[in-house]
SEGUZA-223782 format. One record per residue (C-alpha): x, y, z; residue number from 1; residue in one letter. Coordinates in steps of 0.1 Angstrom, whole numbers, plus 2048, in hexadecimal, padded with zeros to 3 digits. Each point is the difference from the previous one (the first is absolute). Example, Ala and Ser with C-alpha at 12.3 -4.5 7.8 and 13.67 -1.06 7.14 Angstrom:
<recs>
{rec {87B 7D3 84E} 1 "A"},
{rec {80E 822 7F9} 2 "S"},
</recs>
This chain:
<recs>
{rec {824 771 81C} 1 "X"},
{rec {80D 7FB 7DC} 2 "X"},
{rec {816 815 7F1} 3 "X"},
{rec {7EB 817 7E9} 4 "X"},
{rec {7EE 805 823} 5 "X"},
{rec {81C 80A 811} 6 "X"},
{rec {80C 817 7E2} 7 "X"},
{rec {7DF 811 800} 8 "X"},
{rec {7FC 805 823} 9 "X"},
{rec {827 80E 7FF} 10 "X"},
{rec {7F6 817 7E2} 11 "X"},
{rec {7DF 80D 814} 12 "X"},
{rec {80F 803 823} 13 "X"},
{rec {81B 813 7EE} 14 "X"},
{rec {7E3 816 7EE} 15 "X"},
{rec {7F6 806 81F} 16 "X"},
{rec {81E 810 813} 17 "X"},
{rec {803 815 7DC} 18 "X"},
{rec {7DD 80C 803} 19 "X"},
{rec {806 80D 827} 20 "X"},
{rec {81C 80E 7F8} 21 "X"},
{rec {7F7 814 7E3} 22 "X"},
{rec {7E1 808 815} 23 "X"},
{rec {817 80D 822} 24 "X"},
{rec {818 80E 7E4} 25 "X"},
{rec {7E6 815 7F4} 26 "X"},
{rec {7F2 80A 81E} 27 "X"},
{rec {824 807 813} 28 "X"},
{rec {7FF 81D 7E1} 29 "X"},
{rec {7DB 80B 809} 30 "X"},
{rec {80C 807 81F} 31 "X"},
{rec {820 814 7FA} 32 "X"},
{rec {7E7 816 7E8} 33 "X"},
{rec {7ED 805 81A} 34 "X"},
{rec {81A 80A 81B} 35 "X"},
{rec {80F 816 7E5} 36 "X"},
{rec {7DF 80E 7FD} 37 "X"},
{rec {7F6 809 821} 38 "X"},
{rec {824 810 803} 39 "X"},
{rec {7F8 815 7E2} 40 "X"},
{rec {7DF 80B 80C} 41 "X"},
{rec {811 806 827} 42 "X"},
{rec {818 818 7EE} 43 "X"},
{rec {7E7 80E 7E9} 44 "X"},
{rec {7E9 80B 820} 45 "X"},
{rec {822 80F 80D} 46 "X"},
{rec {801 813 7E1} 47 "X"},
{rec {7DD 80B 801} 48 "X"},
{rec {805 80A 821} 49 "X"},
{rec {81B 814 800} 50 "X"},
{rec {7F2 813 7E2} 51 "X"},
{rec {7E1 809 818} 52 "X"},
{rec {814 80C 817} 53 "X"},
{rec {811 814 7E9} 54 "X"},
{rec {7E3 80C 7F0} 55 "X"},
{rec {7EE 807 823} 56 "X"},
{rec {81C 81B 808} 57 "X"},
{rec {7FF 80D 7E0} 58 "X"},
{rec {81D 7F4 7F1} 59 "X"},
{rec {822 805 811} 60 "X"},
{rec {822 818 801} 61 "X"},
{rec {824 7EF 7F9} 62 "X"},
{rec {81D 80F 7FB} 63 "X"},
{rec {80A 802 7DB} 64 "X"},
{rec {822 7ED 7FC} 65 "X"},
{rec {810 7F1 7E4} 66 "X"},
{rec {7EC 7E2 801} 67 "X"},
{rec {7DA 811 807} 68 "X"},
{rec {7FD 81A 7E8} 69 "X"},
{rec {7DF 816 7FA} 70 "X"},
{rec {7E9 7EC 7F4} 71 "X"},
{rec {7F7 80F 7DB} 72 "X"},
{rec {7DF 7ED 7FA} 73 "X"},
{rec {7F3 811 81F} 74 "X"},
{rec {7EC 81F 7F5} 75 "X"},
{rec {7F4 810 822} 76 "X"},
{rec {808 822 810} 77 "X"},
{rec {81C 7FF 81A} 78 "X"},
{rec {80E 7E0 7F3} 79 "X"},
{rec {827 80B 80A} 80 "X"},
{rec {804 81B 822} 81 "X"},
{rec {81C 80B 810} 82 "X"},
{rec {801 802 824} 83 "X"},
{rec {808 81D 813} 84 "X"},
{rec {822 7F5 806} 85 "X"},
{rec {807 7FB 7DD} 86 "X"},
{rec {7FC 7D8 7FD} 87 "X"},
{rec {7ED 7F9 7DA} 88 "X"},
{rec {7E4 7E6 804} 89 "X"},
{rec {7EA 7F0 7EA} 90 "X"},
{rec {7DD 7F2 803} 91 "X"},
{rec {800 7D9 7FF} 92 "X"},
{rec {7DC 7F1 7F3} 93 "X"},
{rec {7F6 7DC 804} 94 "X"},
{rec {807 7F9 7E0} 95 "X"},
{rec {827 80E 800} 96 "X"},
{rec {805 7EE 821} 97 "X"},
{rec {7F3 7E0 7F3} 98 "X"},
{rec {817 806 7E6} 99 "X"},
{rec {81C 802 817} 100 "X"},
{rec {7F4 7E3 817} 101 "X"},
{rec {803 7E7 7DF} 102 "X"},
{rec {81E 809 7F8} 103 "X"},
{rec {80C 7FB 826} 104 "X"},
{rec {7F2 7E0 7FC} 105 "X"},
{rec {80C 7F0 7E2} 106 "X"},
{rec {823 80A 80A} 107 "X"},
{rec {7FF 7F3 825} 108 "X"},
{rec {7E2 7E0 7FE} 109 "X"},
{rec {7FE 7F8 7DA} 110 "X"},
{rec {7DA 80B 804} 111 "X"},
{rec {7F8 815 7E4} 112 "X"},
{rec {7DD 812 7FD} 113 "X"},
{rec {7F3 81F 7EA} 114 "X"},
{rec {7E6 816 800} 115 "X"},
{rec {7EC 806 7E0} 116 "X"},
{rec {7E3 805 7ED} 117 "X"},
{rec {7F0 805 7DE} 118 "X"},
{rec {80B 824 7FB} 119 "X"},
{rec {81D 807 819} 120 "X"},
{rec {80E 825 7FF} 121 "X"},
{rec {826 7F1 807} 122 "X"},
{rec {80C 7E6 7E3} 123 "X"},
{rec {80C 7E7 815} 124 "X"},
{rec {7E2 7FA 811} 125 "X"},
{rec {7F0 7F3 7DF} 126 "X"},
{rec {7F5 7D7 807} 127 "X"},
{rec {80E 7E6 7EF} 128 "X"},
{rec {7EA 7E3 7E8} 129 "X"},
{rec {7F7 7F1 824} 130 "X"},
{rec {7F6 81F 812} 131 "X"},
{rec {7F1 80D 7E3} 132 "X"},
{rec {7E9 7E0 801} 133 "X"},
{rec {7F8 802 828} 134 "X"},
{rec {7F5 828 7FB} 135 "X"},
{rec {7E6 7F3 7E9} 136 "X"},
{rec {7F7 7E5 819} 137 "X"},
{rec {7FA 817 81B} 138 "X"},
{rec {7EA 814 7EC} 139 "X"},
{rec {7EC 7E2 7F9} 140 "X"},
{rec {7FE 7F8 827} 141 "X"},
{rec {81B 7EA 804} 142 "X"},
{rec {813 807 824} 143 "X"},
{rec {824 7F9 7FC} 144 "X"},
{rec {813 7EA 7E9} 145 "X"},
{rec {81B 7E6 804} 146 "X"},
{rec {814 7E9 7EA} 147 "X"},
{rec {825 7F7 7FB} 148 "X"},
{rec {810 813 7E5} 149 "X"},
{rec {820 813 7F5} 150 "X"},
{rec {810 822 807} 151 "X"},
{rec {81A 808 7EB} 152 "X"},
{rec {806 7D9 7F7} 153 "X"},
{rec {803 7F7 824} 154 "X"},
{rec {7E0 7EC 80E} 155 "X"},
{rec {7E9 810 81C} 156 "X"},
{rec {7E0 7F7 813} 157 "X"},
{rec {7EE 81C 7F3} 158 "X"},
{rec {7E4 812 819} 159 "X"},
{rec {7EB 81E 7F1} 160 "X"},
{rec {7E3 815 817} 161 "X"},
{rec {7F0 822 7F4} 162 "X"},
{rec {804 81F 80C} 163 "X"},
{rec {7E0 817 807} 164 "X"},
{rec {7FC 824 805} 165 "X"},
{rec {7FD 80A 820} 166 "X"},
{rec {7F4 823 810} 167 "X"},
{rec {828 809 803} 168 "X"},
{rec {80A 7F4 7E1} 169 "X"},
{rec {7EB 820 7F2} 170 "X"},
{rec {81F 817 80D} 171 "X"},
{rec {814 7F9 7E4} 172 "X"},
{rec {7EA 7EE 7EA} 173 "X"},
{rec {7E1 815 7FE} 174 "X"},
{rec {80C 814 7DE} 175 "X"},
{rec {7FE 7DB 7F1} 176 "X"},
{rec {7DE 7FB 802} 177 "X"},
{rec {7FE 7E5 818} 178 "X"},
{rec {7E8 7FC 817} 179 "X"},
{rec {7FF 7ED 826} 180 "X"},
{rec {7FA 7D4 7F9} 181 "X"},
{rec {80E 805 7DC} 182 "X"},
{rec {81E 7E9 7F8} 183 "X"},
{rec {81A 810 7F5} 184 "X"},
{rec {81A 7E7 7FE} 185 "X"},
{rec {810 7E3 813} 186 "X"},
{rec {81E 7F7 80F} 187 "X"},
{rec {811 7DB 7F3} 188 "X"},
{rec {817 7EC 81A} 189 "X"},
{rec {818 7E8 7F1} 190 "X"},
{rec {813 7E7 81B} 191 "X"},
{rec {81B 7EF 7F2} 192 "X"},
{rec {7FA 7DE 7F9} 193 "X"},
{rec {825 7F2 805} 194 "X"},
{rec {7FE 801 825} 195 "X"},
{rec {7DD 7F1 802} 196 "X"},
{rec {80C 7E6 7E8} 197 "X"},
{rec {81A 7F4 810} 198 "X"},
{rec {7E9 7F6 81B} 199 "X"},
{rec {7E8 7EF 7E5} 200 "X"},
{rec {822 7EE 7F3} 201 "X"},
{rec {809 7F7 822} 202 "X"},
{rec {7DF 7F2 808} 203 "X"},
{rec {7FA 7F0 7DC} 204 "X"},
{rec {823 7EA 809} 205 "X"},
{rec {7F4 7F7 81E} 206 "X"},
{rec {7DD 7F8 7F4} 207 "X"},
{rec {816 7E9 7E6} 208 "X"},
{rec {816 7ED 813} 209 "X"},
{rec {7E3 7FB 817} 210 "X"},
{rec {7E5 7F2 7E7} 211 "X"},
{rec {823 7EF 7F5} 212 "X"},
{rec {804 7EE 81C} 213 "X"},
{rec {7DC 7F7 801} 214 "X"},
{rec {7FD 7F3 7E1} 215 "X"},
{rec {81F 7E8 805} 216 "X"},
{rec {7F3 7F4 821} 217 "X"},
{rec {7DD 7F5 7ED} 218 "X"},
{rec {814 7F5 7E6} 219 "X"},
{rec {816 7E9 819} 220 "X"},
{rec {7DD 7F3 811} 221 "X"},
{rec {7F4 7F7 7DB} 222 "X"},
{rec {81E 7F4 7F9} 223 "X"},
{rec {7FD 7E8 81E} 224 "X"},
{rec {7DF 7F7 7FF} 225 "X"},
{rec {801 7F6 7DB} 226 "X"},
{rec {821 7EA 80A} 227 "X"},
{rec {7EC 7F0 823} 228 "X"},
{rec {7E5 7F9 7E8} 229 "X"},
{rec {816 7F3 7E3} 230 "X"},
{rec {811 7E7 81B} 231 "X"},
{rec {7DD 7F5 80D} 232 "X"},
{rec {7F2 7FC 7E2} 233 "X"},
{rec {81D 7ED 7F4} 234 "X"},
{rec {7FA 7EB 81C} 235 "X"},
{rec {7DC 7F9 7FB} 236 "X"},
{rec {808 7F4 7DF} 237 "X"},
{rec {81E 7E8 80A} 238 "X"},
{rec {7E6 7F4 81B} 239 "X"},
{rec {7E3 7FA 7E7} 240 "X"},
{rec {81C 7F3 7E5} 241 "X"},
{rec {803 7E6 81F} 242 "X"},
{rec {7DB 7FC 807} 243 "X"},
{rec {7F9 7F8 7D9} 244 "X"},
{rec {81D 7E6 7FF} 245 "X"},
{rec {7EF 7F1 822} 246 "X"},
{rec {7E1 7FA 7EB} 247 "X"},
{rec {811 7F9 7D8} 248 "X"},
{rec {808 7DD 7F6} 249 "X"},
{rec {827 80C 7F7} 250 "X"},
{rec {801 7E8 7E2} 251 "X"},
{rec {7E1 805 7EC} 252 "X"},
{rec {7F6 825 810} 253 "X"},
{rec {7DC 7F6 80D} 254 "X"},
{rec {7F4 805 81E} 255 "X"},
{rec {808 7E1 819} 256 "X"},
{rec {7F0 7EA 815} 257 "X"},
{rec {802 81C 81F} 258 "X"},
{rec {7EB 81C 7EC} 259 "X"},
{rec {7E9 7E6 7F4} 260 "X"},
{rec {7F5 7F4 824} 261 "X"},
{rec {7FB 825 806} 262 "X"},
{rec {7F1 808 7E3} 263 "X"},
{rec {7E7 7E6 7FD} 264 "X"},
{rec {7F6 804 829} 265 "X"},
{rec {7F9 829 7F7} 266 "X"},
{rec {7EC 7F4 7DD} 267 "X"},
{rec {7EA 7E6 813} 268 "X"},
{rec {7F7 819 81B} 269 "X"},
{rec {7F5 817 7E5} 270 "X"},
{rec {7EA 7E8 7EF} 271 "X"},
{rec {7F3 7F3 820} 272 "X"},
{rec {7F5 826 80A} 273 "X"},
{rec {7F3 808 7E0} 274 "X"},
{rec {7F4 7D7 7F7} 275 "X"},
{rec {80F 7FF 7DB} 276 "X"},
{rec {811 7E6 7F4} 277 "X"},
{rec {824 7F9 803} 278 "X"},
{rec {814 7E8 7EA} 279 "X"},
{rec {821 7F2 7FA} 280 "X"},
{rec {815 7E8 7E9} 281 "X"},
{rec {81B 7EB 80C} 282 "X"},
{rec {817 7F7 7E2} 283 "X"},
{rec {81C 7E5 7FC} 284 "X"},
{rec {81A 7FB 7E4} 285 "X"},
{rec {7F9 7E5 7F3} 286 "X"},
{rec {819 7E1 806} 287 "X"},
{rec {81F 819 80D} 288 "X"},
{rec {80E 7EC 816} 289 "X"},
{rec {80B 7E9 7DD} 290 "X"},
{rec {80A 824 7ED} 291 "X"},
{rec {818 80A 81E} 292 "X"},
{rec {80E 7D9 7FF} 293 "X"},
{rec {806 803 7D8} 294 "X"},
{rec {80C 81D 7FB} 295 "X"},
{rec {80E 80F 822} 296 "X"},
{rec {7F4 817 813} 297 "X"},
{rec {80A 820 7F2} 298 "X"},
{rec {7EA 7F8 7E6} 299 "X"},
{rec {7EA 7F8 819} 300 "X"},
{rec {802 827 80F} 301 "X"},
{rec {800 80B 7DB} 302 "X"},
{rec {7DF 7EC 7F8} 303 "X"},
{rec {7EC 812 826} 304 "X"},
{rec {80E 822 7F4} 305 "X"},
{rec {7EF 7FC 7DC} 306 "X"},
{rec {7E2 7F2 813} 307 "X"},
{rec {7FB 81A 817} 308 "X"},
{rec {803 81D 7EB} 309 "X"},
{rec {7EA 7EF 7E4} 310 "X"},
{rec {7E3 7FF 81C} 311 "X"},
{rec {808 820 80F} 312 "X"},
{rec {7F6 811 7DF} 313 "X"},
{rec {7D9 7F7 809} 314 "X"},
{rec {801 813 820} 315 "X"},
{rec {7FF 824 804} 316 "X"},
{rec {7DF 808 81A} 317 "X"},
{rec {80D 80B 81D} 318 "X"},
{rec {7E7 7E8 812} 319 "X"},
{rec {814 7DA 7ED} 320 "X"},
{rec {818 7F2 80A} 321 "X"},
{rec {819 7E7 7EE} 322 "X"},
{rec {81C 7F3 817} 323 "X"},
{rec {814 7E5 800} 324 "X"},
{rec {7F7 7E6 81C} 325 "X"},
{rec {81C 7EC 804} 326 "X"},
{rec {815 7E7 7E9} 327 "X"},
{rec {7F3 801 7DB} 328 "X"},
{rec {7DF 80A 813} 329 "X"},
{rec {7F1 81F 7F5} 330 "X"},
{rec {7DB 812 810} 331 "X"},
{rec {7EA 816 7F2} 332 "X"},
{rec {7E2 818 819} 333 "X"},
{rec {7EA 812 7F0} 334 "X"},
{rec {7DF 80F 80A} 335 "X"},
{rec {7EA 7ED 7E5} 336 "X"},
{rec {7E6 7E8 7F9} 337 "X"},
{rec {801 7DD 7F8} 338 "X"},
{rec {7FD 802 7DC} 339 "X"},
{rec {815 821 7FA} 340 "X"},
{rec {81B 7EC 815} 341 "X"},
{rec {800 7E2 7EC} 342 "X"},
{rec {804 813 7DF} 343 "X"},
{rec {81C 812 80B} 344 "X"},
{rec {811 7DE 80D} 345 "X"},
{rec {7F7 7F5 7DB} 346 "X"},
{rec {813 81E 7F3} 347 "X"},
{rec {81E 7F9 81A} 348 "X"},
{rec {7FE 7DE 7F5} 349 "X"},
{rec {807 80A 7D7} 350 "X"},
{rec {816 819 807} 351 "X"},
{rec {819 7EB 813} 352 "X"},
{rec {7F9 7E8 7E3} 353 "X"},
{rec {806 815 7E2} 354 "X"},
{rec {821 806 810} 355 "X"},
{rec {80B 7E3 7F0} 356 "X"},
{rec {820 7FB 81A} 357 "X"},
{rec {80D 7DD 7F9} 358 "X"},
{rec {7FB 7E4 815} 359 "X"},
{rec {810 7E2 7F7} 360 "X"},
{rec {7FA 7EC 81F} 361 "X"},
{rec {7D9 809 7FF} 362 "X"},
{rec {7EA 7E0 800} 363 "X"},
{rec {7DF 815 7ED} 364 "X"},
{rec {812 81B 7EC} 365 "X"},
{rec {821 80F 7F1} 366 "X"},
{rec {7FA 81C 80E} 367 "X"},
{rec {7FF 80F 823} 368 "X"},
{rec {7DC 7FE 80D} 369 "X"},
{rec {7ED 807 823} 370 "X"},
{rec {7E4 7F3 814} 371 "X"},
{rec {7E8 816 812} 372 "X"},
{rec {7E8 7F8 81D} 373 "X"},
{rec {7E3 81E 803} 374 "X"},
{rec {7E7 809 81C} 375 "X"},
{rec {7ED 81C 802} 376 "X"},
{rec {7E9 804 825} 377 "X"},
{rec {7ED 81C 813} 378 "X"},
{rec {80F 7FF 822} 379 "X"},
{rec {7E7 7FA 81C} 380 "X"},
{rec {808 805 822} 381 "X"},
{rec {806 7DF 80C} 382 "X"},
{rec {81C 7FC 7E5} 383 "X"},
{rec {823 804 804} 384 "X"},
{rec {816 80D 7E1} 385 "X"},
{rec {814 7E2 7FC} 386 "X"},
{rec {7E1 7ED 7F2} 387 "X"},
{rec {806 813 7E2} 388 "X"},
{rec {821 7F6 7FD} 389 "X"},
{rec {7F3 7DD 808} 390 "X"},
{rec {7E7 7FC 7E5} 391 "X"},
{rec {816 80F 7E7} 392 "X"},
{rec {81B 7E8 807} 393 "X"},
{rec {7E7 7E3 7FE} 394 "X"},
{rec {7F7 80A 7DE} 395 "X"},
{rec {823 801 7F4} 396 "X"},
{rec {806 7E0 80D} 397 "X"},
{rec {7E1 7F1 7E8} 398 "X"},
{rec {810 815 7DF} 399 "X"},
{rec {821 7EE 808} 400 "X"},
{rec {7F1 7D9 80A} 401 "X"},
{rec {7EB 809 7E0} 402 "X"},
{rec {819 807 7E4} 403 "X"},
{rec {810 821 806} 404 "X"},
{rec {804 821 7EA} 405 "X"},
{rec {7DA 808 80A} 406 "X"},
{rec {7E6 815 81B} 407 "X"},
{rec {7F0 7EE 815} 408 "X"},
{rec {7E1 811 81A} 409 "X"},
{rec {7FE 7F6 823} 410 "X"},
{rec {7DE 7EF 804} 411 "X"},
{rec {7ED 7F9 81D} 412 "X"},
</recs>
């Protein structure tokens, strides 16, 4: 795993854990909408209910005290009485007890909720911008509202449902013109959302140091694996790093003798299969056992180097090879015929030539020059490898016994 790998997996895996937790995030406050919501419509059925059975027994006596005064918007006969034993009562409507039963509740729970409508006969029962919008919902159909929004600057999880007329509702509202199934208003819940927050806070952390710890744990197995794979691979390339310099000539950098034996063994199989020609050049430096004796053999290295990397330039198919055989012995496979194998050897030949490396001690030239033997044979089945090897060596032996710094072609 390389490191842009293992900064983009990071970076994802990371994108990841985000994404969930946004995702559980957002539904952890679905949810507490929800429960707030269902609370809201449980006490709004409460409400409803009560009011019915208020309204079933024809609205209700209290006593009048400070605190429950005659209701003035009322406007029915026998609205206040006094009992026979002088105690004043008042009549108590659905409306003024819900009235009474919000303000018990927003001193004692927090839980607010108000009765209202389009044209209320009390002022305070006039809706707000939000109630105002859910009235014209329910006229359009809609069955209850809810939404999180703000009562007097303070947040709530707001719950609307209309109110219809029902056959006791007529008692007191019949002067108004309302009939039974009209809506005549609605009653709006708000639940406070501090206390349902503070679970959504507490299970938000959680959900944080959670995903948290996940992500550092995924992070920690990247982490790992990257470093396992960054030791391995660090291996396999000290281990190849050994295998090449098992195979490379360490002074002039060609292949050696070992990856030539191998080589030609997998080439001559191939050409046997397939029944193409395979050829090869064995190449001497001319006279280098008298270069080494005149002027030392560091010169001697220098002068192989210079060789070698001159004939390496010819060779960049992935099927030739150009290796260095052994001494001031170079070979050359390639998967060619005769003639296209003897005008590269002429090539090789020129090149090494045009060098023009002094030679002092050179009987046929002043400069360095080499000798090469070529052969180029289909394998046949009763042949073994080395008879390439073999004729190519014969053939370098004539260019030599003949007068050096030439090709010579095995014949028959």
């Amino acid at each position: 795993m390389r490191r842009i790998t293992f900064l983009v997996y990071a970076a994802l895996w990371i994108l990841l854990i985000s994404l969930n937790l946004y995702q559980q995030v957002k539904d952890t406050n679905q949810y507490a909408q929800k429960i707030a919501t269902q609370q809201a419509e449980t006490l709004f059925d409460q409400i409803v209910l009560t009011r019915n059975w208020n309204a079933s027994h024809g609205s209700v006596y209290v006593p009048i005290t400070e605190k429950t005064q005659p209701n003035s918007y009322l406007e029915v006969p026998n609205r206040d009485v006094i009992t026979t034993d002088g105690l004043r009562l008042t009549m108590m409507n659905p409306g003024y007890m819900t009235r009474q039963l919000a303000e018990m509740s927003a001193q004692k729970t927090g839980v607010v909720f108000h009765l209202t409508g389009f044209n209320p006969i009390r002022p305070d029962n006039r809706p707000d911008l939000w109630e105002s919008k859910a009235l014209l919902a329910f006229q359009k159909g809609q069955k209850n509202i809810s939404e999180i929004g703000a009562i007097e600057g303070r947040s709530y999880y707001r719950f609307m449902a209309p109110l219809q007329v029902e056959e006791s509702c007529l008692a007191c509202h019949a002067q108004h013109g309302y009939k039974v199934g009209d809506i005549r208003g609605g009653v709006s819940v708000g639940i406070p959302s501090a206390g349902i927050d503070v679970f959504v806070d507490e299970r938000r952390k959680h959900m944080m140091v959670t995903h948290s710890i996940v992500a550092l744990i995924g992070l920690i197995v990247l982490l790992l694996s990257y470093l396992a794979q960054a030791r391995l691979s660090k291996r396999l390339d000290k281990a190849k790093s050994r295998l090449q310099l098992a195979y490379l000539d360490s002074l002039t950098l060609l292949p050696n003798r070992r990856y030539y034996d191998a080589f030609v063994k997998r080439e001559w199989k191939r050409a046997l299969r397939h029944q193409y020609p395979i050829s090869m050049i064995m190449i001497d430096i001319d006279f280098f056992k008298l270069y080494n004796d005149n002027l030392g053999h560091i010169e001697g290295d220098h002068c192989l180097r210079q060789v070698a990397r001159t004939l390496k330039r010819f060779f960049r198919r992935p099927g030739d090879l150009i290796a260095r055989y052994g001494g001031e012995e170079f070979c050359v496979v390639a998967a060619c015929d005769a003639e296209q194998i003897m005008a590269l050897a002429e090539i090789l030949r020129k090149a090494v030539e045009s060098m023009q490396l002094p030679h002092p001690a050179s009987k046929i030239s002043p400069y360095v020059t080499i000798s090469l033997g070529v052969a180029a044979i289909v394998p046949k089945d009763d042949q073994a490898f080395e008879s390439l090897l073999n004729c190519a060596d014969q053939a370098l032996y004539q260019a030599k016994a003949t007068g050096r710094n030439k090709v010579v072609q095995y014949q028959e």
